[in-house]
N, C-alpha and C positions, 0 to 999 in steps of 0.2 A: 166754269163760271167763277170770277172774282166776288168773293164778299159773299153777303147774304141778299139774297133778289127782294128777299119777303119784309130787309128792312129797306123802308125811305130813307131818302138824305135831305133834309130840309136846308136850304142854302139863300135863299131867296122871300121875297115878302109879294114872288109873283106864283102860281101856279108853275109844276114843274111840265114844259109843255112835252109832245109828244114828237114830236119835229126838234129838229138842232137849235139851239137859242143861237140868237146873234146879236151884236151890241152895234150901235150907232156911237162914235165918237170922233170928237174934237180933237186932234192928235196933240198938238201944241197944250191946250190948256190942259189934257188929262194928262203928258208928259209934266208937267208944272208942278199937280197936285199929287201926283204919285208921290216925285221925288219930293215935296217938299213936305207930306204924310208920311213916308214912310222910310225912303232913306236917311234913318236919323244919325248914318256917321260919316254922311255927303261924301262916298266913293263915288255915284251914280250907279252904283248897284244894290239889288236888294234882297237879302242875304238874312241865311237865321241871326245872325249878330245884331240886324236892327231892332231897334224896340217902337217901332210904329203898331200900330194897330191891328197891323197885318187883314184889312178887309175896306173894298173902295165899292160904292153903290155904282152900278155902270146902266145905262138907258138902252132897253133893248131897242132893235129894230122896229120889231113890227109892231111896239104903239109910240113910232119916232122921239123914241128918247122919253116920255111920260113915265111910263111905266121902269122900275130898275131891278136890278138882279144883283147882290152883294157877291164879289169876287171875293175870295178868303185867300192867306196862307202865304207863305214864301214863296211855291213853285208857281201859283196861278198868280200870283201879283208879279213875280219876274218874269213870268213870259208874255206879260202886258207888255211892260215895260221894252222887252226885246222887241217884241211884234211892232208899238210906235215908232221905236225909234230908226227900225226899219222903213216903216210908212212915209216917216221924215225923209230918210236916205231919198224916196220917192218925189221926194214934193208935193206928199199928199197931205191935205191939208184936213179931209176928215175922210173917215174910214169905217165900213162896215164888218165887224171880226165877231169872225167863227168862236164861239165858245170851245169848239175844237182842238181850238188852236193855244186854247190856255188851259186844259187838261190831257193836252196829248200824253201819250205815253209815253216817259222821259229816256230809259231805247230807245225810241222809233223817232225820237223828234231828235235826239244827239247825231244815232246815225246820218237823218236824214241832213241835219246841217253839214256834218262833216262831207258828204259824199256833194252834196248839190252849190255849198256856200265857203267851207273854210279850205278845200284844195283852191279851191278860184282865187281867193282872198289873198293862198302864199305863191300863189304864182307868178313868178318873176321873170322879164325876156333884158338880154345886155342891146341892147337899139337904139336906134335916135328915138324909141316911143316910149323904152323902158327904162331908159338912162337914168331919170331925177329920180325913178324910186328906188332900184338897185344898189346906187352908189352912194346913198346914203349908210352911215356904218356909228353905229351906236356906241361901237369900241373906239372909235378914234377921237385920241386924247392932247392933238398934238396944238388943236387950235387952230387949226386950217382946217376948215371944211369944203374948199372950190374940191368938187369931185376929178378923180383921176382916176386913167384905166391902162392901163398896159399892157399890150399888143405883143402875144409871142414872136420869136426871131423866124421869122421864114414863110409871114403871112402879111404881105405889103399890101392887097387888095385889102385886107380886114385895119389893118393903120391907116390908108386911104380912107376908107367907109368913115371910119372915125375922127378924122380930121375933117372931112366934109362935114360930119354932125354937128364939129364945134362951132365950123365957118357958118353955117344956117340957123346954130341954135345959138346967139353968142349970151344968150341973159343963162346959160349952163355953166359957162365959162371952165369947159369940158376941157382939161389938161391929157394930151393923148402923149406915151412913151412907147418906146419900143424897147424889148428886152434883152438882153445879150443873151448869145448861143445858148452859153451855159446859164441859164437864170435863179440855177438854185446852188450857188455860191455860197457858201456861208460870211465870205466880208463884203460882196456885192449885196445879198439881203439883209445885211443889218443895217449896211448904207442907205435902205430905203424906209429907217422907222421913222426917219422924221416926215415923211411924204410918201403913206401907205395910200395905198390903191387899189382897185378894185382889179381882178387879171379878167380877161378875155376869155370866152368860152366857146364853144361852137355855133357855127351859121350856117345856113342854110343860102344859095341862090334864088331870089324870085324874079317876079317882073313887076315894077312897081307903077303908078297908073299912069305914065307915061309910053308903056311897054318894053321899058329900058330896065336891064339886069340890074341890078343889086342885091344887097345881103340884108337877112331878118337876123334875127337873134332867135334859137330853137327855146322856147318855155321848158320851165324846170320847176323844181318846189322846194322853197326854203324853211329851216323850221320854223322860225315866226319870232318876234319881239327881239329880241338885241342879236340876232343871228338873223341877218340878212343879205346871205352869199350861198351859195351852193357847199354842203359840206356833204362828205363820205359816208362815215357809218350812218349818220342821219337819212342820209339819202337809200340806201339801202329797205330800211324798216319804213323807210315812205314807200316806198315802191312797194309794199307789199301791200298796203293799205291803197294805193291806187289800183292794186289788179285784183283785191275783194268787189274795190268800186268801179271797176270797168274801165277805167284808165288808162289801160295797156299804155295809150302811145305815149303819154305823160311819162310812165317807168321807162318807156324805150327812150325817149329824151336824152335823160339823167344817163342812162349807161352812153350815147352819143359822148355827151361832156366829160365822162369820164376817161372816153378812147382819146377825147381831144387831149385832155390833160396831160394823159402819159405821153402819148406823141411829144406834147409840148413842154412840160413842166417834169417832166422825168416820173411822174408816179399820181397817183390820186389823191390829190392833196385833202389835209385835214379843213380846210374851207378854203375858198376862191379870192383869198386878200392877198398882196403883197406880202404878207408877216407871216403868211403858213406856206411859203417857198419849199423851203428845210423839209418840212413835216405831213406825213402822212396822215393815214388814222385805221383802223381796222380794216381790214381786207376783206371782202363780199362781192368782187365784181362777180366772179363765174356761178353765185349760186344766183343772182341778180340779173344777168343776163340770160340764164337757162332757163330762170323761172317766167323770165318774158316771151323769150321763144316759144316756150310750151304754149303759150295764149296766145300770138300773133295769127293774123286771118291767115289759113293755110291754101288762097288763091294762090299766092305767089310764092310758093316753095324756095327757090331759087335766088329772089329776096333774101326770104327768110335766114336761108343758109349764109348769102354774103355777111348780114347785119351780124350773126352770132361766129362769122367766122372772125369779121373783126374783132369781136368784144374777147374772144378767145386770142386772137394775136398780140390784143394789149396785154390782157391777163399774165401770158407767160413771158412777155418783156418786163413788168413790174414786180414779178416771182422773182427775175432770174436776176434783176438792176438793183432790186430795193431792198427785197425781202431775204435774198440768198446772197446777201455781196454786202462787204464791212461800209457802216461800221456796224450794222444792228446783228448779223451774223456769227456765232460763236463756232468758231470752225472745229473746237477741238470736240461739242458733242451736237453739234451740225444741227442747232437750236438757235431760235432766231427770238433775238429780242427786240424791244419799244425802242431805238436809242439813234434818233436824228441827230443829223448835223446841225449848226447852229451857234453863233457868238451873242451872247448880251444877254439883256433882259427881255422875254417876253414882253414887245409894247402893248400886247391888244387884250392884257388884263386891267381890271380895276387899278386908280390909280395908287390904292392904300396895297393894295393886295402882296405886295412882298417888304412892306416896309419892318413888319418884327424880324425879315430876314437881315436884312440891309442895315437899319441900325447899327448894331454893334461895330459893322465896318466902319460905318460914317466917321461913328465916335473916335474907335480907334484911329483915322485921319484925323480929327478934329477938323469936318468940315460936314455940314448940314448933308441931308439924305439925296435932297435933290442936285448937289452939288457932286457927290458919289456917284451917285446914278452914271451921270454925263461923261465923270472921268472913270469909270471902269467902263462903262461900255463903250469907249473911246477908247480903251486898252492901256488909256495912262496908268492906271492904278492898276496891280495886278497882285490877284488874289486867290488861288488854285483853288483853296477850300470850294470858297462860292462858284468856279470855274465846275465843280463838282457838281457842286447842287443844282445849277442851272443846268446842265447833262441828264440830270435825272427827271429835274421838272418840265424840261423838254419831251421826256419818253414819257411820262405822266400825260401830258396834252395830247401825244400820240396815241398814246392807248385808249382814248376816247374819254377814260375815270378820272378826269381831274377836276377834283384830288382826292384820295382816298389814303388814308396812313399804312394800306398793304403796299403801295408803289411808292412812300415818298422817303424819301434820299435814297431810293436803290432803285430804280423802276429798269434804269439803264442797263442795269444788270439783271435783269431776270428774264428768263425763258419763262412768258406766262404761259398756265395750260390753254388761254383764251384764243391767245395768238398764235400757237401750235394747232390747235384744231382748225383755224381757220385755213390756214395753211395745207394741211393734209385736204382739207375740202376743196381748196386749191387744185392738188395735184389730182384728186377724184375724179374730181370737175374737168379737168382739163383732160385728162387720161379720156374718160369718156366720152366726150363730143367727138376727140379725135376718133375713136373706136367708132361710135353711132352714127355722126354726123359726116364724116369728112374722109370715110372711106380707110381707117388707120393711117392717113397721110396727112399731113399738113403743113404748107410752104408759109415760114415765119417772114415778112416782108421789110420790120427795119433790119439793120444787124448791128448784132451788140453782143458782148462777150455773155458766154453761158455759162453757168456757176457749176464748182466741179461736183462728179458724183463717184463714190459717196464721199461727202462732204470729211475732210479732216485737216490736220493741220498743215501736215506738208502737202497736201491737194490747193490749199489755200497761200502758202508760202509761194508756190510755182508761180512766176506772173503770167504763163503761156496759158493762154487759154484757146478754148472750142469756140467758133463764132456761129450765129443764128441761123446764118446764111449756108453753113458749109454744107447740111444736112436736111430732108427731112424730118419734122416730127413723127413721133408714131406713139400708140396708148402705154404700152409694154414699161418706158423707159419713165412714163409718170407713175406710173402702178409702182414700179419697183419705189421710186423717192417716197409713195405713201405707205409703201410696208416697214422702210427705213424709217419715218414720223412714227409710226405710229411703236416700231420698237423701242424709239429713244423715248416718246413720251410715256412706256410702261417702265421703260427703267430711270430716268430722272424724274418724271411728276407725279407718277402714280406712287401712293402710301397704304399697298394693304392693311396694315394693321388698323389707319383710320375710315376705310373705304373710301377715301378721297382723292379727287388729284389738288397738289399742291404747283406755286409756280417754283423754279429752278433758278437758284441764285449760280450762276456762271463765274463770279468770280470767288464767291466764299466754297461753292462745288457742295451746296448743302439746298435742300428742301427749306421755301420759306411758309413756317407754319400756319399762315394765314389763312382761314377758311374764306374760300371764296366764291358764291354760287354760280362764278365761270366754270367749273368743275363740271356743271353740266353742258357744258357748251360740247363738250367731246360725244355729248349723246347726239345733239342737231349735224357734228362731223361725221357721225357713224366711224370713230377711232376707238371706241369702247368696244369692251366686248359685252358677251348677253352675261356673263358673270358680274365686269366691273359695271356692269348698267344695274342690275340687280343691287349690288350693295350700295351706289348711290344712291338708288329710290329708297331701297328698305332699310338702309343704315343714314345715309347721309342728308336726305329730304329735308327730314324735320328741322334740321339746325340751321334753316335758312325760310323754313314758311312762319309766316304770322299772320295775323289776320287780314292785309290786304293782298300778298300774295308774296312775294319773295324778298328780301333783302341783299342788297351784294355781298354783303360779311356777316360773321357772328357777331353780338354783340363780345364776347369773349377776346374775339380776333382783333377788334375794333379798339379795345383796353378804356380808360376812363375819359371820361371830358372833364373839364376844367376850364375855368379862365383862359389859363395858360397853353392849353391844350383846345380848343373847340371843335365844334362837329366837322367833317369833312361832308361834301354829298355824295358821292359814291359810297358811303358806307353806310352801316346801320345805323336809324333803322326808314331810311329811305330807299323808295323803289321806282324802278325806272323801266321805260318801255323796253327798252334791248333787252333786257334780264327777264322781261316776264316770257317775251315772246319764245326767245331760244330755248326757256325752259319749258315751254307748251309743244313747240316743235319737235326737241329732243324726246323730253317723254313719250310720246306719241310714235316718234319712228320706232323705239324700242317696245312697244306696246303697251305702253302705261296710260292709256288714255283716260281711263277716270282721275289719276292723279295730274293729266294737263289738266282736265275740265272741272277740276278744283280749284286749282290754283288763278283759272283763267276766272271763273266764278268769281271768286275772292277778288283779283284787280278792278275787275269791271263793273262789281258791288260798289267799292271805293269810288272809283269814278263817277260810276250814279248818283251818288248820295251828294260827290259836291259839288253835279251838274245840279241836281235840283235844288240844294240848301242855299247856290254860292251865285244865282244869276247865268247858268251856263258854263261853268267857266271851266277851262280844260288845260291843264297847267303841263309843265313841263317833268315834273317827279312828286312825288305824293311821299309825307312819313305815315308809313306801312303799320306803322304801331298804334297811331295816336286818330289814323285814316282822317291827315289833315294834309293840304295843299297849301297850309304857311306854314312853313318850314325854316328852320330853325341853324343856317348854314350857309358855307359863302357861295354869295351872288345872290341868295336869297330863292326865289321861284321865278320862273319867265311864262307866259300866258294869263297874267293875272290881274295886269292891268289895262283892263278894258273900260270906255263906258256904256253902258246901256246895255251892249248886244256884244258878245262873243263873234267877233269877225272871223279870227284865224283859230281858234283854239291854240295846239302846238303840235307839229309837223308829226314825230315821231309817237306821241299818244293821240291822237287822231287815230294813227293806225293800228295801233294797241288796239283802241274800240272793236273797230271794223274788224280785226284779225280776230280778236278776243271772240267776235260774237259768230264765229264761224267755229268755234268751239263746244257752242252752246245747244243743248239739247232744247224744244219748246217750252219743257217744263222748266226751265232754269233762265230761261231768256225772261218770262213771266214772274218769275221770280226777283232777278234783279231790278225789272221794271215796277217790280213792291217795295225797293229797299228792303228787301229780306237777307237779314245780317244771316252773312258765313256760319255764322254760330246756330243759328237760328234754323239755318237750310241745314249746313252737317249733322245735327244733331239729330233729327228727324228725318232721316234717309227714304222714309218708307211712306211719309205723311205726303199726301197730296198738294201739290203747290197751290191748287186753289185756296185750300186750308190756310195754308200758311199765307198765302197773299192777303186772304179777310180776317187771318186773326192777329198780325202780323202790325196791321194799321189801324187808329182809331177811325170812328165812323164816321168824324166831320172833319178827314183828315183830306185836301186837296188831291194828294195824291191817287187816295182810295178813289176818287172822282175821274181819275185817268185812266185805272184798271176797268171800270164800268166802263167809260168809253170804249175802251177793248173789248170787252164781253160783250156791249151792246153790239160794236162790228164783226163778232164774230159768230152772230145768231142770225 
């Protein structure tokens, strides 16, 4: 039981009834008065920041409005405010609401948006139906907005589809291209930064209602706010957040798209624009498609097996094309780095975003920034240094962290421990479906050269290679490439003396000292062993927990900010969903489970507090120190600009919640649903959560008014 039963909560100037209160209201004129009461720094949210009165008298129901009931507090007055302007969405014009519904339990009412409202919200189809909202792109800076899409080389019915779309839809003024063979050129894509577009993705055949064939677009889920394209790693940690939420086929989608891609676009690109041709992003297909398999309805076995045999044939072409084949390949210790193809300037950054770089060239020309820009990435001007740095802020993009000062001017060159383990999960991954699933055999269907084993320099010298075609797969020969990983990453990134793994500079042949809580990513690869797993929990943990749950760096690693210097967001002391999760999963395979469902405690504490303080709102990375979601670094935060109602939340913490609370014991779910600080809950191991939720919270505190609603539903 929450609180004390024996005290009352006086809130109202009506009797507190024995039945659910319900309000009769005005939707329009109480939307009016709210905002003009109480949002007093006119976001259209309402937030502990405002200084309104924080309390709106509302007309119950059952004496039509006469009689009222004072609503208090930040959390019950923003989920007014959501609930109207929801009713609006409706074209309701007045509305009867559950008092319920404005002290739910801020748990159970996040959960429940994420799972029933904000996957719907980022759901996206490439169609004549999905076209205006997909192709809209928030990065493009060129000043031409008529939307473009470009149709891979060897798919005439799907450039067809889309030429008909333009012909029927012409107020789209839909620009269709088609792609050369090779589409990921590095001088054919920089040729397309002045007329970036949107790339094509899979479709499906239906009958449409003339009973005549055509093509749909298969739905997918994007992260939300100025990322509005299908991207990689993102996609991944969604997918796990749709198969907490029942979603399967939604995850099965995204792995679709992604088979399309390799097929088409040579590998799984870092998002679905023209401008990320070159570039990748973290690798996850095989634990992404296996984890889908395991959940598919098992009527149709045989299905089953084709769907996962495909997603395993892409797998081991984008191992064997991208990942094992120069230029990101260090053949002398068969470690693979961030380090895409690529000429110019990243277009689909902010447009200040490299100009402290840039300057100095300008001047040195003696011509304006923007004048530079055009003539080096035009290749008139040429300048090696920045030919560098652009090399490495390319592998920075890639590696999902940009920017963080562990990757920047060398990213190109480092064997990170991040992308070593994903990689052995790779060959795991792959070894075993061929083992379990496929009978130890499996026919690779495109052909493409196979990257030599074991990897070294004159293996890599040879240009004769083994082709896909000529062989058999079998588990034996991926097993073996993961005991090769997993020896190179104990003697290049592993650092007994720190208990850490470090990344591997390749070309200085030194360990870069950077603490980085990828280190535990080798625990989610199972490439550790139970000793190095041991000294990263009991030695290494602490140098990267704070009170919302992990950081990517030490502040130590991190060095000083300054003016001159300012924050990056991949480092401390912000935290982001890929980092919590991997660390919740790693600890756990190795048996550390109370130190995931701490750590998962502490994120999802954070979250709560600034669902409830902030209007709902569910941001894109949180600083872990300060457990604020205005953040203090470039690009600023993305999910934060809503009005009224939290539509999408953000893709990848969405699933953070949902994963997070599948971590959670009862007594600590009840907990978070108190706002009971980490500090508060660790400290008191032994104390009862009811305790701590009633003594936790004042007694005219709204929120304590949401734990009774639990307790009442739970008697």
């Amino acid at each position: 039981m929450f609180g004390d039963p024996s005290k009352s909560r006086r809130m109202s100037h009506d009797e507190k009834p024995s039945a659910p209160r319900r309000f009769l209201i005005d939707v329009e004129e109480t939307i009016r008065v709210i905002l003009e009461q109480e949002d007093t720094d006119g976001d259209f949210q309402i937030s502990v920041t405002d200084a309104g009165p924080k309390l709106m008298p509302l007309g119950t129901a059952t004496s039509n409005g006469f009689k009222s009931f004072d609503v208090r507090g930040t959390y019950m007055l923003s989920n007014l405010l959501q609930e109207l302007a929801l009713a609006r969405d409706h074209n309701r014009k007045r509305i009867v609401l559950d008092e319920a519904r404005l002290t739910e339990n801020p748990v159970d009412r996040l959960s429940r948006m994420i799972k029933n409202s904000f996957w719907h919200s980022l759901t996206r189809r490439i169609d004549g139906e999905g076209l205006e909202i997909i192709t809209a792109d928030p990065k493009n800076r060129t000043g031409r907005m008529n939307p473009r899409i470009y149709v891979p080389y060897g798919e005439p019915e799907m450039a067809e589809y889309y030429r008909k779309v333009a012909r029927e839809k012409p107020h789209i003024r839909l620009d269709v291209q088609v792609l050369p063979e090779k589409p990921d050129d590095p001088v054919f894509v920089k040729s397309l930064n002045d007329k970036p577009g949107l790339l094509a993705l899979a479709m499906q055949e239906v009958l449409d209602a003339k009973g005549e064939k055509t093509l749909k677009g298969i739905p997918f889920i994007v992260p939300g706010a100025r990322f509005n394209e299908l991207y990689n790693w993102d996609s991944y940690f969604i997918s796990l957040g749709l198969l907490v939420d029942g979603h399967v086929q939604m995850a099965k989608n995204m792995v679709d798209h992604f088979i399309f891609e390799i097929k088409h676009y040579n590998k799984i690109l870092n998002g679905s624009r023209s401008y990320y041709l070159c570039r990748a992003q973290p690798p996850f297909l095989t634990d992404m498609a296996l984890q889908i398999y395991n959940q598919l309805d098992r009527t149709d076995e045989d299905a089953n097996r084709d769907w996962l045999k495909r997603a395993i044939q892409a797998a081991i072409k984008e191992y064997h094309t991208v990942w094992m084949a120069a230029p990101r390949i260090d053949p002398k210790t068969g470690l693979t780095r961030f380090r895409p193809e690529g000429l110019g300037i990243p277009p689909e950054t902010e447009a200040s975003h490299f100009t402290h770089i840039l300057e100095p060239y300008a001047k040195k020309h003696g011509i304006s920034i923007l004048e530079f820009t055009e003539k080096y990435n035009d290749g008139l001007l040429k300048e090696p240094e920045l030919d560098e740095y652009f090399q490495h802020d390319r592998g920075v993009r890639e590696s999902g962290h940009d920017t963080t000062y562990r990757l920047e001017k060398r990213c190109a060159n480092l064997a990170t421990i991040d992308l070593q383990a994903l990689l052995y999960k790779y060959e795991i991954d792959i070894g075993t479906a061929i083992r379990e699933v496929f009978d130890d055999e499996l026919e690779v269907e495109e052909n493409f050269a196979l990257s030599p084993f074991p990897p070294s320099e004159a293996a890599y010298a040879n240009p004769a290679r083994e082709m896909s075609r000529s062989r058999l797969q079998n588990s034996e020969e991926w097993f073996q490439r993961a005991e090769f990983r997993k020896a190179q990453i104990d003697k290049y990134l592993w650092n007994e003396s720190k208990s850490l793994y470090f990344d591997y500079d390749t070309v200085t042949e030194q360990q870069s000292l950077y603490e980085t809580v990828t280190a535990f990513w080798a625990l989610w690869a199972g490439c550790a062993s139970e000793e190095q797993g041991w000294k990263l929990v009991s030695e290494s943990l602490k140098k990267f927990e704070v009170l919302g749950g992990v950081v990517p760096g030490t502040e130590e690693s991190r060095g000083q900010i300054s003016l001159d210097r300012p924050n990056r967001q991949w480092d401390y002391p912000y935290a982001w969903p890929p980092h919590q999760i991997m660390a919740w999963v790693g600890l756990e395979r190795y048996g550390y489970l109370e130190d995931a469902q701490r750590l998962a405690y502490r994120f999802l504490y954070m979250m709560t507090t600034a669902f409830v303080d902030f209007n709902g709102v569910v941001p894109e990375k949180f600083d872990a120190v300060k457990l604020s979601h205005l953040v203090d670094a470039e690009y600023g935060n993305q999910g934060i600009d809503f009005k009224m109602v939290p539509r999408e939340g953000f893709g990848w913490m969405n699933a953070a919640f949902q994963v997070g609370l599948s971590f959670m014991t009862t007594h600590m779910r009840r907990a978070v649903a108190a706002c009971t600080s980490p500090e508060v809950f660790f400290r008191q191991p032994n104390t009862d959560v009811n305790t701590l939720a009633g003594t936790a919270q004042p007694l005219n505190d709204p929120l304590a008014m949401a734990m009774d609603q639990l307790r009442l539903s739970q008697e």
